[in-house]
MIPA-116340 format. One record per residue: residue number from 1; x, y, z of N, C-alpha, C in turn; residue in three letters. Coordinates in Angstrom, 1 decimal, decimal comma. Atoms other than C-alpha are relative to their C-alpha. Last residue first. Layout:
REM residues N
seq;n_u;n_v;n_w;ca_u;ca_v;ca_w;c_u;c_v;c_w;type
NUM;X;Y;Z;X;Y;Z;X;Y;Z;ALA
...
REM end
This chain:
REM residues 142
seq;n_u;n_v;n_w;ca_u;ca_v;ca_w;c_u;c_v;c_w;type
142;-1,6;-0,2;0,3;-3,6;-19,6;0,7;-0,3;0,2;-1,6;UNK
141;-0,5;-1,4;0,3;-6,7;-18,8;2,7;1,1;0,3;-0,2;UNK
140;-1,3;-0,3;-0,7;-6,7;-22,7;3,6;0,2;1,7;0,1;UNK
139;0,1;0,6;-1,2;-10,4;-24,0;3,2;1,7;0,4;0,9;UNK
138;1,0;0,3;-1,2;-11,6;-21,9;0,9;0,2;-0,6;1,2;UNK
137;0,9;1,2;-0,3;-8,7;-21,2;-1,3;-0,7;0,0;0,8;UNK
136;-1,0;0,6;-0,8;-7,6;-17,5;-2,5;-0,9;-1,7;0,5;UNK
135;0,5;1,6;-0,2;-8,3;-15,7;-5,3;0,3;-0,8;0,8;UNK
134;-1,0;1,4;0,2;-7,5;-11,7;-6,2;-0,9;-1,3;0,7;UNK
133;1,3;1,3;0,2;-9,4;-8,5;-6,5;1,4;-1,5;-0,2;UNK
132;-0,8;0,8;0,7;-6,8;-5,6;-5,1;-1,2;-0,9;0,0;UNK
131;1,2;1,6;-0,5;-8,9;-2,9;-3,8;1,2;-0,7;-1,0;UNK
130;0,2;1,1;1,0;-6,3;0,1;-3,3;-0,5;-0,9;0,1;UNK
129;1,0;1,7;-0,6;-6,4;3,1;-0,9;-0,5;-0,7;-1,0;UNK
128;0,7;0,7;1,0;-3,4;5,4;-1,4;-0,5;-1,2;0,6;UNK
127;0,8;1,0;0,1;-2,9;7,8;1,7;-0,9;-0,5;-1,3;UNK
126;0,9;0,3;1,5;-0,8;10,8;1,2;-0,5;-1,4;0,1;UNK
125;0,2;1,1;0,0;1,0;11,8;4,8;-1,1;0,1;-1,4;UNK
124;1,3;0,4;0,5;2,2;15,2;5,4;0,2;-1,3;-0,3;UNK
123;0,3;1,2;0,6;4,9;16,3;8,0;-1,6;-0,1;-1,2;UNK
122;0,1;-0,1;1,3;5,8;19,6;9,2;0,1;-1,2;-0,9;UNK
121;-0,8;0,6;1,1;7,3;18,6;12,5;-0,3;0,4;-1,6;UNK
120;-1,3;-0,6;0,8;6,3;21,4;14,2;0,6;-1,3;-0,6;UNK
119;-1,2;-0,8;-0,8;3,1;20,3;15,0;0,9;0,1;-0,8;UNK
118;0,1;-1,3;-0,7;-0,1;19,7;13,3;0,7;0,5;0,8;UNK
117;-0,3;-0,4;-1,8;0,8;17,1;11,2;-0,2;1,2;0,7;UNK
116;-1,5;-1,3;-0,4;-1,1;17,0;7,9;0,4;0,3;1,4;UNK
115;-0,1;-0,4;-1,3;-3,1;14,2;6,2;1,0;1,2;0,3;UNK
114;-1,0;-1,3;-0,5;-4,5;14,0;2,7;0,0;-0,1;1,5;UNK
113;0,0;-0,5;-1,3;-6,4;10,7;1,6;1,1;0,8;-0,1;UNK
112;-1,2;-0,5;-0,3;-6,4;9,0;-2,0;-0,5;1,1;1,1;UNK
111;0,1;-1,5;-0,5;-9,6;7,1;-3,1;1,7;0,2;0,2;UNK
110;1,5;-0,5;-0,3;-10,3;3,8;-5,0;0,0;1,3;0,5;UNK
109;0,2;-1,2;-1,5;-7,0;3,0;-6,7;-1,1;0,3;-0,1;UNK
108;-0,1;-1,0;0,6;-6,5;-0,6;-9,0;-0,4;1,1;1,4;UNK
107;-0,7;-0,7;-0,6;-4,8;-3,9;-8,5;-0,6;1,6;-0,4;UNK
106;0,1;-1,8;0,2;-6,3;-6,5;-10,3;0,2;0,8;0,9;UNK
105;1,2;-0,7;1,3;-6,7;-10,3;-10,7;0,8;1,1;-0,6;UNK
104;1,3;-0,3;0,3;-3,5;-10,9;-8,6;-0,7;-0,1;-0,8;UNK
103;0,4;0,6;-1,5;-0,4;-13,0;-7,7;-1,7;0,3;0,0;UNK
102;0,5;1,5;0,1;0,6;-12,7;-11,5;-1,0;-0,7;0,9;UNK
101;-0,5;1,2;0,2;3,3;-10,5;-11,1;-0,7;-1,1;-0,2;UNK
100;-1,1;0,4;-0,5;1,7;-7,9;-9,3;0,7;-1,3;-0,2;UNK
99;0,5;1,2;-0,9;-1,5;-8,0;-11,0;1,6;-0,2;0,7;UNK
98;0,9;0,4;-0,8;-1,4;-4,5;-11,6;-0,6;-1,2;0,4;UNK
97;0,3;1,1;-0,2;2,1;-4,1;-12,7;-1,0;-0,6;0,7;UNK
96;-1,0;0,5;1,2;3,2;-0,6;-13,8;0,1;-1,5;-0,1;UNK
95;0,8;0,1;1,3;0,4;0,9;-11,7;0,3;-1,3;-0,7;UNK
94;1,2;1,0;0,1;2,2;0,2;-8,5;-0,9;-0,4;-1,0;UNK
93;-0,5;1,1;0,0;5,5;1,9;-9,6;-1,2;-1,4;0,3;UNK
92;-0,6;0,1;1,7;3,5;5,2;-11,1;0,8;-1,7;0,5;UNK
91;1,1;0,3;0,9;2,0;5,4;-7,5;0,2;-0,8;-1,9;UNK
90;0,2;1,4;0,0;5,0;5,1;-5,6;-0,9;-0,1;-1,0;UNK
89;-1,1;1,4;-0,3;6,7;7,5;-7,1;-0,3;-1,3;-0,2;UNK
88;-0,2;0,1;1,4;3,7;10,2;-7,8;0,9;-1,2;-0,3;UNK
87;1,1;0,7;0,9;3,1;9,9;-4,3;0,2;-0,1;-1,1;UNK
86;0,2;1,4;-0,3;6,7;10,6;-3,2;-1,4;-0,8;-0,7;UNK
85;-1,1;0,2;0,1;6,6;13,9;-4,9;-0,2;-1,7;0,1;UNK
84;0,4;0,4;1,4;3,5;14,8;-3,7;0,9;-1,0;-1,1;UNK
83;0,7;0,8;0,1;4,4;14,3;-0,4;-0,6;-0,3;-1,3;UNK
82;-0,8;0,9;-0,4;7,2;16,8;-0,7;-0,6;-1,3;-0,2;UNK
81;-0,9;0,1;0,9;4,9;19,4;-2,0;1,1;-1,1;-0,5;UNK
80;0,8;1,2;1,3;2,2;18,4;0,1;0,9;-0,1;-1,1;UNK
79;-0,1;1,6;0,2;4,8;19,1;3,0;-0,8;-0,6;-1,1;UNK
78;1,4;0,1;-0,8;5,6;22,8;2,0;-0,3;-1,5;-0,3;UNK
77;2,1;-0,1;0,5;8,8;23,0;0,7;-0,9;-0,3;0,7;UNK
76;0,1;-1,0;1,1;12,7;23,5;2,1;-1,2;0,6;-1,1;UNK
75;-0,8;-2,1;-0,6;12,9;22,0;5,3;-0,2;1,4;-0,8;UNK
74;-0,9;-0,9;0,7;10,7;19,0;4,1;0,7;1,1;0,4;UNK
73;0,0;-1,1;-1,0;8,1;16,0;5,4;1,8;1,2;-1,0;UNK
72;-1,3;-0,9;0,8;7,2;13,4;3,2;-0,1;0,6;0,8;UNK
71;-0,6;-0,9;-1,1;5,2;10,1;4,6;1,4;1,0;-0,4;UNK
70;-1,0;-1,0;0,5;3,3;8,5;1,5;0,4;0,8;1,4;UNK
69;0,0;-0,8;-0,5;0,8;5,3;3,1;1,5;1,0;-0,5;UNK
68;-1,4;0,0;0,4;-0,3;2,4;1,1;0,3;1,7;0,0;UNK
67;-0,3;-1,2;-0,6;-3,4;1,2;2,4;1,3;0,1;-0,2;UNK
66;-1,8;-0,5;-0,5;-4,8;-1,8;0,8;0,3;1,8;0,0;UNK
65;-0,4;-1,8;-0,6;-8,5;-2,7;0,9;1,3;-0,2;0,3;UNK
64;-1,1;-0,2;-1,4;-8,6;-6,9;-0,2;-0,1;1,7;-0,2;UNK
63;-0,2;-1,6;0,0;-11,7;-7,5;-2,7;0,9;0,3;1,0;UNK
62;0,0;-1,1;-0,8;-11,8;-11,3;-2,7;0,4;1,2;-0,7;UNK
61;-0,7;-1,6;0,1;-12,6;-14,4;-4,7;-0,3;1,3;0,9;UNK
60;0,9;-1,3;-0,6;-13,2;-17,8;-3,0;0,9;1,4;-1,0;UNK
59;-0,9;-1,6;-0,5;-11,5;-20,8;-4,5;-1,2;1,0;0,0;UNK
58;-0,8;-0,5;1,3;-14,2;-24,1;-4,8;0,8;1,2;0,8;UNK
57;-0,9;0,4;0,2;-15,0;-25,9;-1,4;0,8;0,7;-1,3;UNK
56;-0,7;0,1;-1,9;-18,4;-25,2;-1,8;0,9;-0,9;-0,4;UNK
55;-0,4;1,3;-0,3;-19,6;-24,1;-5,3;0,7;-0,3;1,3;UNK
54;1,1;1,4;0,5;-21,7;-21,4;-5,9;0,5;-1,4;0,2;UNK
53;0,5;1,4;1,1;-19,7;-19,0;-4,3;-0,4;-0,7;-0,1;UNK
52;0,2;0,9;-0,8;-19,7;-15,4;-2,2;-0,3;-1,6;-1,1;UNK
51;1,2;0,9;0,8;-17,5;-13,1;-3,0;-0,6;-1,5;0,3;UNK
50;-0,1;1,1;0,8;-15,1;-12,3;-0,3;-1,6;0,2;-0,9;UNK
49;1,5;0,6;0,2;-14,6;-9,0;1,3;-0,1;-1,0;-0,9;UNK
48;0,2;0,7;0,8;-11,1;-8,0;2,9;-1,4;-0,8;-0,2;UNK
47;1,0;0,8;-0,7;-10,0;-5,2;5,1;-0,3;-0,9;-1,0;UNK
46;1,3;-0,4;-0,7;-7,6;-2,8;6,0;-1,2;-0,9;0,0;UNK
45;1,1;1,1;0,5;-3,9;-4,4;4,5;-1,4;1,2;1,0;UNK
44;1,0;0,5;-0,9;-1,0;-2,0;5,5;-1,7;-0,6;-0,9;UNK
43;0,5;0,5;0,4;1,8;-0,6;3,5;-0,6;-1,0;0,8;UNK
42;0,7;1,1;-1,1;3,8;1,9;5,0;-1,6;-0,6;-0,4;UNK
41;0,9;0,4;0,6;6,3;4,2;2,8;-0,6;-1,2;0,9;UNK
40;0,2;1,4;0,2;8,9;6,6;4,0;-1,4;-0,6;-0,5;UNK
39;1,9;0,8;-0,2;9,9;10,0;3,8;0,2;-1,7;0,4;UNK
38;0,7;-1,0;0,7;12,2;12,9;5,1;-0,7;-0,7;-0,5;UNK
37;0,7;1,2;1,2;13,6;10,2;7,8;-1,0;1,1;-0,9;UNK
36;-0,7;-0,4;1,5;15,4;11,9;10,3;-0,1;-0,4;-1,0;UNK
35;-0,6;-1,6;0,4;12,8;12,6;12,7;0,7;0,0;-1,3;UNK
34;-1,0;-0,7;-0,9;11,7;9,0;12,9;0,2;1,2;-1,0;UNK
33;-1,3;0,4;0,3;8,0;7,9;11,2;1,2;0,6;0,7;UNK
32;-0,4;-1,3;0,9;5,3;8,2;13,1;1,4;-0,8;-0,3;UNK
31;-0,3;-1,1;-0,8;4,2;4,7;14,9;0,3;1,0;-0,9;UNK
30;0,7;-1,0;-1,2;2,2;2,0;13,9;0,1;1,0;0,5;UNK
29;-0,6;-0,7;-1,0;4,0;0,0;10,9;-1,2;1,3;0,8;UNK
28;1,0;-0,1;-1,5;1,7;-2,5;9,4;0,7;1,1;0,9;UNK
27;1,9;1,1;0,1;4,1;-3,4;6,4;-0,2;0,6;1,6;UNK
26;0,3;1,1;-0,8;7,3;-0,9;6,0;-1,1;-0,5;-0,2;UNK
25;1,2;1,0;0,5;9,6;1,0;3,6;-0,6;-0,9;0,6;UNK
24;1,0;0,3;-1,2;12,2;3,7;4,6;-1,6;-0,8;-0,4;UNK
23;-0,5;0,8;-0,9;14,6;4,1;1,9;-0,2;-0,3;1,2;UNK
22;-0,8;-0,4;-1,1;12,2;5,2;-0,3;1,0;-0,9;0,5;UNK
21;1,0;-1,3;0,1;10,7;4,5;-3,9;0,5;0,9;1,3;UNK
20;1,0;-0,1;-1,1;13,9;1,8;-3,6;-1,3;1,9;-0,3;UNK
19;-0,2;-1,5;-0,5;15,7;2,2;-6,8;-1,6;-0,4;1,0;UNK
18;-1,1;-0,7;0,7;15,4;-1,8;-8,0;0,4;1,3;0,8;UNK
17;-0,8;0,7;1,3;13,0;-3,7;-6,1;0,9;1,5;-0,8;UNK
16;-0,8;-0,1;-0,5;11,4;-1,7;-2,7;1,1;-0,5;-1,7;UNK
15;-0,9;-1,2;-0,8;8,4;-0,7;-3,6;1,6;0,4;0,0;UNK
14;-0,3;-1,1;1,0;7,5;-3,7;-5,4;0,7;0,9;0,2;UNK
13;-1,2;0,3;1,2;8,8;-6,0;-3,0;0,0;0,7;-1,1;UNK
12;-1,2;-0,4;-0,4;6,1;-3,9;-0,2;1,7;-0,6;-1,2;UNK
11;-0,3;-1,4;0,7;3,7;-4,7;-3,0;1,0;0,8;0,6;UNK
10;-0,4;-0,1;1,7;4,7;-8,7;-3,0;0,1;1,6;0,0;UNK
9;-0,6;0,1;-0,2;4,0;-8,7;1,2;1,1;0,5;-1,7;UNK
8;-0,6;-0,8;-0,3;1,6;-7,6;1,2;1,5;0,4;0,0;UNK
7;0,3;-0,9;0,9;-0,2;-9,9;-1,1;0,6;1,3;1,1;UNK
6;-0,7;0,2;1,7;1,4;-12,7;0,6;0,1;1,6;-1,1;UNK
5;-1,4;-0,4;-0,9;0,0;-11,4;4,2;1,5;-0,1;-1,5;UNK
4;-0,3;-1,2;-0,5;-3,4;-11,4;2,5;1,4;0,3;0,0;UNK
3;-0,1;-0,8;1,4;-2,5;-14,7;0,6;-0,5;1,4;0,0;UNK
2;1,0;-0,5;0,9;-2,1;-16,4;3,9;0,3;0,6;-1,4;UNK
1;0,4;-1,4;0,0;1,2;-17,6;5,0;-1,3;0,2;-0,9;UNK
REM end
């Protein structure tokens, strides 16, 4: 396994370790979440830029873009309301170990995105977008 697919793997185990942030927590997922699901969380990789090194063959460092998606929706509040909620969750559990154990440099937020369904579902979506800086080898991307 790469050390992308690693490193997605570790923040989804954040997420998820002790009191799940939800009980709906996925990597790469593509579709809306299901009806009965007030939230979930969907952690997806976007893109990765290497520094470039002086020594060939030495470990490469990277800037990995991670997408780490808040889906609230509510009967009883307005979805940012709900979505806020959740964000604050995850957010505060990502912080609380920004090299996730070790695996990384650093772990910090570059922007945060607002979405909002425009149908009757009454869904919002909070998009945290994280550069993680971490190290991987040259010739294996492990």
């Amino acid at each position: 396994m790469t050390v992308f697919a690693t490193i997605v793997t570790a923040v989804v185990a954040t997420l998820t370790a002790g009191t799940p942030v939800s009980p709906n927590i996925y990597r790469a997922r593509m579709r809306p979440i299901a009806q009965q699901h007030d939230t979930a969380v969907v952690v997806r990789i976007g893109s990765a830029a290497a520094e470039r090194g002086d020594i060939g063959g030495a470990p490469v460092d990277f800037t990995t873009q991670l997408a780490v998606e808040c889906y609230a929706r509510s009967a009883t509040t307005t979805p940012d309301l709900a979505a806020d909620a959740l964000l604050g969750t995850v957010y505060a559990r990502l912080m609380a170990d920004t090299s996730l154990g070790g695996l990384v440099m650093d772990m910090h937020l570059t922007n945060i995105d607002y979405d909002f369904d425009e149908t009757a579902e009454k869904t919002a979506c909070v998009t945290l977008q994280l550069a993680v800086r971490h190290r991987a080898s040259s010739t294996t991307l492990t």
